[in-house]
C-alpha positions in Angstrom: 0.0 0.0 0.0 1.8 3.0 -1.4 1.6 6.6 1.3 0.6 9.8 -0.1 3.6 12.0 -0.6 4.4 14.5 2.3 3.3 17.9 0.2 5.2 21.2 1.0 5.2 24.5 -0.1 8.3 26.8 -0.2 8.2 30.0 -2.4 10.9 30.8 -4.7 9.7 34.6 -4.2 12.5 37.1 -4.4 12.3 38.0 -0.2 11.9 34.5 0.8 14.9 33.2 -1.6 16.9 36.2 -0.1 16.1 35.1 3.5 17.4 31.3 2.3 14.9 29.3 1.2 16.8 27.9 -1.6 18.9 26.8 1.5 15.4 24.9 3.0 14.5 23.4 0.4 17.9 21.5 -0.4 17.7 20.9 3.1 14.2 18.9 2.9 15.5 16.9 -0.1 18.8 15.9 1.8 16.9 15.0 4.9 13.8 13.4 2.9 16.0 11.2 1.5 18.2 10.4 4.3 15.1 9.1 5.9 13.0 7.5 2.7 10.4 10.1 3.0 8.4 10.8 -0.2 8.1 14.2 0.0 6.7 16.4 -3.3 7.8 19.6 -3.0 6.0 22.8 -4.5 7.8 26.4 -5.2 4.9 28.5 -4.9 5.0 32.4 -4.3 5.2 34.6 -1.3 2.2 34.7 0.5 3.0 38.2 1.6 4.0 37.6 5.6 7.5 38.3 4.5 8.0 38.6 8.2 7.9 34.9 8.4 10.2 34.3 5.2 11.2 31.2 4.3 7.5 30.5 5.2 7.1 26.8 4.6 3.2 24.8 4.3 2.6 21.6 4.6 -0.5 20.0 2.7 -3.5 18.6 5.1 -6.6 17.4 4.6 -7.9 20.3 7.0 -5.8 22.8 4.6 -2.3 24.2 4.2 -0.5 24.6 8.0 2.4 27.2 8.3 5.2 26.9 9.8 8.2 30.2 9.2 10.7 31.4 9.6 12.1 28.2 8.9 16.1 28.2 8.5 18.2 24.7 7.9 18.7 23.8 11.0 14.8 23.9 11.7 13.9 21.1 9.2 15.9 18.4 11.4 13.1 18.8 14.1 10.3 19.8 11.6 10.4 16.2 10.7 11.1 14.7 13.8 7.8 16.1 14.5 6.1 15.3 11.4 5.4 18.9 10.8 2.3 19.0 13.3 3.3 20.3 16.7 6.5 22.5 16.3 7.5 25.6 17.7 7.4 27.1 14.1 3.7 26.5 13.5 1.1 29.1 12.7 -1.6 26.9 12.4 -3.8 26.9 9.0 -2.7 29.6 6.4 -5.9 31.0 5.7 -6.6 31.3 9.5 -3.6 33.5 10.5 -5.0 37.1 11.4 -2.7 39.2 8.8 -4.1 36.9 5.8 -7.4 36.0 6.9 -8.0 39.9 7.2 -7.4 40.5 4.0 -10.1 41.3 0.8 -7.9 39.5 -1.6 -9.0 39.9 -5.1 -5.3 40.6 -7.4 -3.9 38.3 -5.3 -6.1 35.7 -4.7 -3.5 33.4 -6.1 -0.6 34.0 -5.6 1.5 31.6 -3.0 -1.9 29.4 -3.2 -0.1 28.0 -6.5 3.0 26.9 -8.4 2.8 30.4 -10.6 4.2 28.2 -13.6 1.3 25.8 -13.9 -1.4 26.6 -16.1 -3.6 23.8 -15.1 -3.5 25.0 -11.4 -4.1 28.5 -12.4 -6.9 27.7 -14.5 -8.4 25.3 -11.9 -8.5 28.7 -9.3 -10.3 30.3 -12.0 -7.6 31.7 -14.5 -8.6 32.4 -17.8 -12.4 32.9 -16.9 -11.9 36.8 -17.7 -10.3 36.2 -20.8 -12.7 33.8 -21.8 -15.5 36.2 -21.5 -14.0 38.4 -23.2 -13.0 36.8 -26.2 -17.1 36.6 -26.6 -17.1 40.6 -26.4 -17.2 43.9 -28.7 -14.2 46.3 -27.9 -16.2 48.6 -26.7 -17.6 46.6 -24.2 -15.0 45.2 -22.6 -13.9 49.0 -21.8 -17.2 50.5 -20.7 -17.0 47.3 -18.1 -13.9 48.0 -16.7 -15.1 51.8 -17.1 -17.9 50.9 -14.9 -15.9 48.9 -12.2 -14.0 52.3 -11.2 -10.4 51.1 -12.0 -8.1 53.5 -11.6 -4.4 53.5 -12.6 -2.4 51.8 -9.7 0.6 53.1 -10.4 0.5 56.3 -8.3 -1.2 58.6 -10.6 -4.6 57.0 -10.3 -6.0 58.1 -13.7 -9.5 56.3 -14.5 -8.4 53.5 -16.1 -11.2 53.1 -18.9 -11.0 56.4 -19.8 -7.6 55.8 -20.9 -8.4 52.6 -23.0 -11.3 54.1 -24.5 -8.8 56.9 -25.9 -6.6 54.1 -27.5 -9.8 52.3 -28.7 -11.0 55.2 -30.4 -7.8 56.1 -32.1 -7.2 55.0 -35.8 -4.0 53.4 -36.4 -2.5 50.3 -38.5 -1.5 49.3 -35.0 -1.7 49.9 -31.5 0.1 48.3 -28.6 0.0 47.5 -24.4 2.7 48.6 -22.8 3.0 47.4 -18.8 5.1 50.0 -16.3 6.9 47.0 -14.2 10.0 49.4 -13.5 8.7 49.3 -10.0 11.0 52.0 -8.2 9.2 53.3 -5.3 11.2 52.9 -1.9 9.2 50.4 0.4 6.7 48.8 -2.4 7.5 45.3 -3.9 3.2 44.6 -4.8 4.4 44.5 -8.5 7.2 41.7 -7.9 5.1 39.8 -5.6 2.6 38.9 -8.4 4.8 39.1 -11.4 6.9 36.3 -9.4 3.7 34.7 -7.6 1.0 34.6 -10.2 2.7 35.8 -13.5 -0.2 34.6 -16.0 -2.6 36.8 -13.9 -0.7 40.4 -16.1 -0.5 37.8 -19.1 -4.2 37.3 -19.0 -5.0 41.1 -18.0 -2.4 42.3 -20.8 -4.9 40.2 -23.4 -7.8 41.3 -22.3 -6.4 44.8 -22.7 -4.8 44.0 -25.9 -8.4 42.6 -27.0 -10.5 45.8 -25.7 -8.5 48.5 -27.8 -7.7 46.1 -30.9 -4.0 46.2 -30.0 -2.4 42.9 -31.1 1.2 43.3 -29.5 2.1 44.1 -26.0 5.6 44.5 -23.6 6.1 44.4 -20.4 8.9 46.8 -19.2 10.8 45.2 -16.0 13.2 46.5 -13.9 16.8 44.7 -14.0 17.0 44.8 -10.6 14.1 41.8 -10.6 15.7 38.4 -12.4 13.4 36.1 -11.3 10.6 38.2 -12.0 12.0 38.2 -15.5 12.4 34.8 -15.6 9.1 33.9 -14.4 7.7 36.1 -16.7 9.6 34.7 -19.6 8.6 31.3 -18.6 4.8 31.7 -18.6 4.3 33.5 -21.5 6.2 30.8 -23.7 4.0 28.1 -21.7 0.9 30.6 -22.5 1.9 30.6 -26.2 2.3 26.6 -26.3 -1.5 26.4 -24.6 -2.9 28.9 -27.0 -3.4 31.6 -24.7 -1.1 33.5 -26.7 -0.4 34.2 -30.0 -2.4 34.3 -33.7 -5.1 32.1 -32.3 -6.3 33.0 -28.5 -8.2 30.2 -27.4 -9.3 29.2 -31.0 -11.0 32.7 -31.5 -8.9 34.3 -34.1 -7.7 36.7 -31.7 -4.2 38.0 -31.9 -2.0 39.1 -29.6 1.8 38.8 -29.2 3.8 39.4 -25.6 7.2 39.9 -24.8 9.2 41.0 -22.1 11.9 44.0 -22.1 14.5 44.7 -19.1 14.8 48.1 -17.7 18.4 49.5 -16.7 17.4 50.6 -13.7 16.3 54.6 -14.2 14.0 55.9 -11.7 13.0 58.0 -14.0 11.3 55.3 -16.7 8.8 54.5 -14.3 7.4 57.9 -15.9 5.5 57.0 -18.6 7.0 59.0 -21.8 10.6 57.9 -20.1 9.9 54.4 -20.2 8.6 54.4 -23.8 11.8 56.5 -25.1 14.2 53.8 -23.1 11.2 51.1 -24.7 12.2 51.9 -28.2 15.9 51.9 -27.5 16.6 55.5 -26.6 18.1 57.9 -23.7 14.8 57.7 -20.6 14.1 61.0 -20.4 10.6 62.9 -20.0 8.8 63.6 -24.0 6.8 66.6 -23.6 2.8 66.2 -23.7 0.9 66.4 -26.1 0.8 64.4 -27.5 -0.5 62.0 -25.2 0.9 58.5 -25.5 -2.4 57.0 -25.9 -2.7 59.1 -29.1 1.2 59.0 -29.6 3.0 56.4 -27.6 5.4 53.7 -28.5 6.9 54.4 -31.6 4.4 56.8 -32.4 1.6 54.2 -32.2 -1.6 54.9 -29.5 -0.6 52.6 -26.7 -2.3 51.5 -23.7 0.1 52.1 -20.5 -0.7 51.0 -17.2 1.0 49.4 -14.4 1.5 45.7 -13.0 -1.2 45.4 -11.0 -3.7 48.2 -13.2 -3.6 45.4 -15.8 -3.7 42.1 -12.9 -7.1 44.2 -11.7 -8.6 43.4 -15.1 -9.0 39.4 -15.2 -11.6 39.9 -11.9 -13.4 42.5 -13.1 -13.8 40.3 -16.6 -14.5 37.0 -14.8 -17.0 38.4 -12.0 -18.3 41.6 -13.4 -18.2 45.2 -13.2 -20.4 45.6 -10.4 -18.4 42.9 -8.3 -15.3 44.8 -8.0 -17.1 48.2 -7.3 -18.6 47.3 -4.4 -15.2 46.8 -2.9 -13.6 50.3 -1.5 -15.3 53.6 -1.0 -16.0 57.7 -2.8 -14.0 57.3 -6.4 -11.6 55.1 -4.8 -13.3 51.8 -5.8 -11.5 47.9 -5.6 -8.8 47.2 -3.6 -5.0 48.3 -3.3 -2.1 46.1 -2.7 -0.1 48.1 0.8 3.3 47.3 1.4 4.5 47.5 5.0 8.0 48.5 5.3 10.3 50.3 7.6 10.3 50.2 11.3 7.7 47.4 11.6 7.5 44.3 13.1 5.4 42.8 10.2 6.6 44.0 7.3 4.9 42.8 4.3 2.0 42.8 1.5 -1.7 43.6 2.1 -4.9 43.5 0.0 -7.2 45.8 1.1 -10.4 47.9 0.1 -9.9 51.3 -0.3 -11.0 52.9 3.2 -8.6 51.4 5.6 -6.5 53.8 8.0 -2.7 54.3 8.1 -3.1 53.5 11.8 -4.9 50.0 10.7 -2.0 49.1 8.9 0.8 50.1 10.9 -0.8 48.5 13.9 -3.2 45.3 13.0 -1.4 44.8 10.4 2.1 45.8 10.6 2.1 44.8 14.5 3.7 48.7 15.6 7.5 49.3 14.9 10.2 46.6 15.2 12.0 48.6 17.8 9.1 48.7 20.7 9.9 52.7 20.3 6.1 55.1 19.5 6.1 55.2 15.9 6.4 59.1 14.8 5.6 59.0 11.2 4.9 57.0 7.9 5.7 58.0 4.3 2.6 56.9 2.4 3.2 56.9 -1.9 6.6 56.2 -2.2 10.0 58.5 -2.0 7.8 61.7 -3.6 4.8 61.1 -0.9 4.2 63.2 1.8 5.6 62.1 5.5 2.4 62.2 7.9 2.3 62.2 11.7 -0.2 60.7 13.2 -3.1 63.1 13.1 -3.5 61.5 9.8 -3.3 58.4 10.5 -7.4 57.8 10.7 -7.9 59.6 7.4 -8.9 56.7 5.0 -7.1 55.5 2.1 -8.8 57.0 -0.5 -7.1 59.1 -3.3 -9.9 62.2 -2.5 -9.2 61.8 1.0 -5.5 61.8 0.7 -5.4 64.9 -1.4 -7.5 66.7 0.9 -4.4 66.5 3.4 -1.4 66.8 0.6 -0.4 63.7 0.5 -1.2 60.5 -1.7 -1.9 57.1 -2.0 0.5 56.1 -4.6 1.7 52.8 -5.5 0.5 51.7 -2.1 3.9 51.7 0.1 4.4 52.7 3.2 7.5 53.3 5.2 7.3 53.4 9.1 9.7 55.8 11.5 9.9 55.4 14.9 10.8 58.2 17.4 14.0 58.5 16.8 14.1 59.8 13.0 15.3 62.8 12.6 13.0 63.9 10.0 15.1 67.1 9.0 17.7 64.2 7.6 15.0 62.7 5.5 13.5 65.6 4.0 17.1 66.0 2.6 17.2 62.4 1.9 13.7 63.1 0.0 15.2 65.7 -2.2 18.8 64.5 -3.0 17.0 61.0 -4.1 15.5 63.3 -6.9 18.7 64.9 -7.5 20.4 61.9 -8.6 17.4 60.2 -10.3 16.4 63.2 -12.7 16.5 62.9 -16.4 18.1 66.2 -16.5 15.4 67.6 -19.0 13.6 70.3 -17.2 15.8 73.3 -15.1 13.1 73.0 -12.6 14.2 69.3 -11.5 17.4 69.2 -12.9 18.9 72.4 -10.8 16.4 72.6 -8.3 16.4 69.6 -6.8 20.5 69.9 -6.4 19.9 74.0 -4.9 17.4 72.2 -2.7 19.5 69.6 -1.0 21.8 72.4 -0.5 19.3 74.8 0.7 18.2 71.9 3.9 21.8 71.4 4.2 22.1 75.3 5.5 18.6 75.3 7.5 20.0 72.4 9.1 23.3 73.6 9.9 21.4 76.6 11.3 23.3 79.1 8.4 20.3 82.2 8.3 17.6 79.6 8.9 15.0 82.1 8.6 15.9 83.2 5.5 16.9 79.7 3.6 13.5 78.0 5.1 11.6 80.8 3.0 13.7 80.7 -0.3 13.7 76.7 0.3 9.2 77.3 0.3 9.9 79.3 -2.6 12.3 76.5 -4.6 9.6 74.1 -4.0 6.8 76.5 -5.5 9.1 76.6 -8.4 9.4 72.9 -9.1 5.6 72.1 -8.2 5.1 74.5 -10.7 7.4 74.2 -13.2 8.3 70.4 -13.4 7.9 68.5 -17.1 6.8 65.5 -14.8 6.0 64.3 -11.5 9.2 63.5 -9.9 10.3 67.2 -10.0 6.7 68.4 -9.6 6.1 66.1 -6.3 10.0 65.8 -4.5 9.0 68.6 -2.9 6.0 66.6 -1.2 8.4 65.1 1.2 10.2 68.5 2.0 7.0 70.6 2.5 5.1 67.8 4.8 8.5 67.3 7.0 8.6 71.1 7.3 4.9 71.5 8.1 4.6 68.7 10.8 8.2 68.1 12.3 9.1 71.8 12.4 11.6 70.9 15.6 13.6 68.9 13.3 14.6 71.8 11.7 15.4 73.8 14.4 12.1 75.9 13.8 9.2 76.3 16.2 5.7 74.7 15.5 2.8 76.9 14.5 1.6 75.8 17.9 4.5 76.7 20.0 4.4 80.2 18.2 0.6 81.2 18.4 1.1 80.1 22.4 4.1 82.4 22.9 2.3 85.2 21.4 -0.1 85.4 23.8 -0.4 87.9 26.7 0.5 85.9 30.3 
């Protein structure tokens, strides 16, 4: 009588390789053999607890039990105790609070299976959007995404149907889907996660794209600092081209569309749109000026459809379960959900799929479990390195792009970076601004010389050099580069400057508004 194999699931995700699990799986074969144990072994991706990186599961019949961090020397005892009862365990998956918690719709997938297996992804409903809309008009498939309230997920949060219906509308010989994976935002990693965890889910939403603006050929533009997103990427699409998912013949329909993928060098500044098509066709990544827009004029002067990783991911659930489904997830003009990455000073660092609506204090605290050091935590950058840094009087305001703009600050790509008490938040507003200093294109005088004068200016204010005088020319810099900026990383670096300014005045050496209304008053 032959025993089922011993099932396990280690993820071959970028965090948990980093944190050895390479190391634990070669460390389950050894031992597995050593002591005749059949053991079929699954690299799935990261669930998103990257806390608990290498996170290794264990197949049951009540479900899929957790046991992480696990190192080498763990595994010894793991199977000593026949991965039931160990120090190490978490219990079910789905049951621990940080995932269970979760509105996971993107996502759903990814580190549930092997992200290379077709059969498993279509067996947890893969496919099912791009089905449906191979059975569709053009127009169709854009007023349903219109209708679910996508917006771009990239940062600038531009209604995403709006923008296809542009490129749809457009008369060209050909038209083409561009993806923005040059994910370059400090503290987010939402784009990697699914590219490396569930990469057919942007193959299928790059189709259905393709399909709803009668493009026929699409790229996706990757960062070089992600090889094994690249080469899970690479992978699936020539397994999605041998299925028929790809190709002249989608699915038998008669649909065309061709994929590919193209490395990045590593620019900040291509994760601008116009920048990344330039460096797309070969050229120097710097800004184009606009108009035209690239939906009318994009890659190589074609209209072109560009949206980010998880835009395009969105688009296979609003496909497969309709427009209305995904609406009635999140809250105002901020509808769906938004992948957060916790980073920083947290003791649970990691991914989470939320509705629109949850507070910065829900996620740094239920979530992130409060900072890693024990120490108050004193502020969060929300949006990336050109987001604003927000004490915690904001920390109730909802995530919602309205509601975030109502306080100057944004949303963004979704990351967050946590600070305890002891930042010194004059260093990172400089930090904020020489970060666009070295990243600019160089097109615009605005950026290009401001952003250097800047880091110069904060330099002086905090070396106490005419403070007075360098904190109002440093206001009146920034006015100039909000201004005067070609794109948004010189029109929002000084975000971070102003917000640090406005709510961490001490760290400049300057009194708060408070402190200076109080002292004015008579005794």
């Amino acid at each position: 009588m032959s025993t089922a194999p011993l099932r396990l699931y280690v993820p071959a995700d970028t965090a948990a390789v980093a944190m050895g699990a390479d190391d634990v799986v070669a460390a389950i074969l050894q031992h597995a053999a050593q002591k005749n144990v059949n053991v079929e072994l699954v690299r799935n991706g990261s669930r998103g607890m990257l806390w608990l990186e290498p996170l290794v599961e264990v197949s049951t019949p009540e479900g899929r039990v957790a046991f992480g961090p696990v190192t080498p020397d763990d595994v010894e005892s793991l199977f000593a105790a026949e991965w039931k009862t160990h120090p190490l365990c978490h219990g079910l998956t789905e049951e621990i609070p940080y995932l269970k918690n979760q509105e996971r719709l993107t996502f759903a997938r990814v580190g549930v299976i092997d992200p290379l297996n077709l059969d498993e992804y279509q067996a947890h409903g893969g496919f099912e959007g791009l089905k449906h809309a191979l059975t569709m008009a053009p127009a169709d498939i854009v007023k349903m995404v219109t209708d679910s309230g996508l917006r771009g997920r990239g940062g600038a949060a531009f209604p995403t149907g709006i923008k296809w219906n542009t490129v749809l509308n457009a008369k060209a010989d050909q038209k083409y889907i561009v993806c923005n994976a040059d994910e370059g935002d400090s503290g987010t990693f939402s784009d990697r996660l699914l590219m490396e965890g569930d990469p057919c889910t942007l193959i299928e939403g790059m189709t259905i794209a393709g399909l709803a603006v009668e493009a026929t050929s699409g790229y996706i533009y990757v960062r070089s600092e992600y090889p094994l997103a690249i080469q899970a990427l690479d992978q699936a699409i020539q397994r999605a081209y041998e299925a028929g998912w790809l190709g002249k013949n989608i699915a038998g329909s008669g649909k065309t569309f061709d994929l590919e993928v193209r490395k990045g060098a590593g620019a900040y500044i291509c994760g601008e749109e116009t920048s990344l098509l330039e460096s797309l066709e070969g050229k120097r990544g710097v800004i184009r000026f606009k108009p035209p827009l690239p939906a009318l004029q994009g890659f190589l002067g074609k209209p072109t459809v560009v949206n980010n990783v998880i835009s395009l991911a969105s688009v296979p659930t609003i496909l497969a379960k309709g427009a209305e489904y995904y609406r009635d997830f999140g809250m105002g003009r901020s509808r769906g959900t938004l992948a957060f990455q916790l980073t920083g000073n947290l003791k649970q660092g990691g991914l989470v799929e939320k509705a629109f609506g949850i507070t910065l204090r829900e996620l740094l605290y239920d979530y992130g479990g409060g900072s890693a050091t024990g120490l108050p935590l004193r502020a969060a950058q929300v949006g990336g390195p050109l987001g604003a840094y927000l004490p915690e009087k904001h920390w109730d305001v909802p995530m919602d792009y309205e509601a975030y703009a109502a306080v100057s600050a944004m949303v963004g790509h979704g990351g967050i970076v946590a600070f305890d008490e002891t930042v010194d938040m004059g260093h990172m507003a400089e930090y904020a601004m020489k970060f666009c200093a070295i990243e600019s294109c160089g097109k615009c005088t605005p950026c290009r010389v401001g952003s250097t004068r800047g880091v110069e200016v904060i330099q002086k204010i905090r070396r106490n050099e005419k403070r007075e005088d360098n904190v109002e020319l440093l206001r009146d810099l920034c006015d100039t580069m909000l201004a005067g900026s070609l794109c948004a990383l010189g029109g929002m670096a000084p975000v971070p400057v102003l917000s640090a300014l406005e709510h961490f005045p001490a760290d400049f050496g300057l009194e708060s508004k408070a402190t200076a209304d109080a002292s004015q008053q008579p005794a």
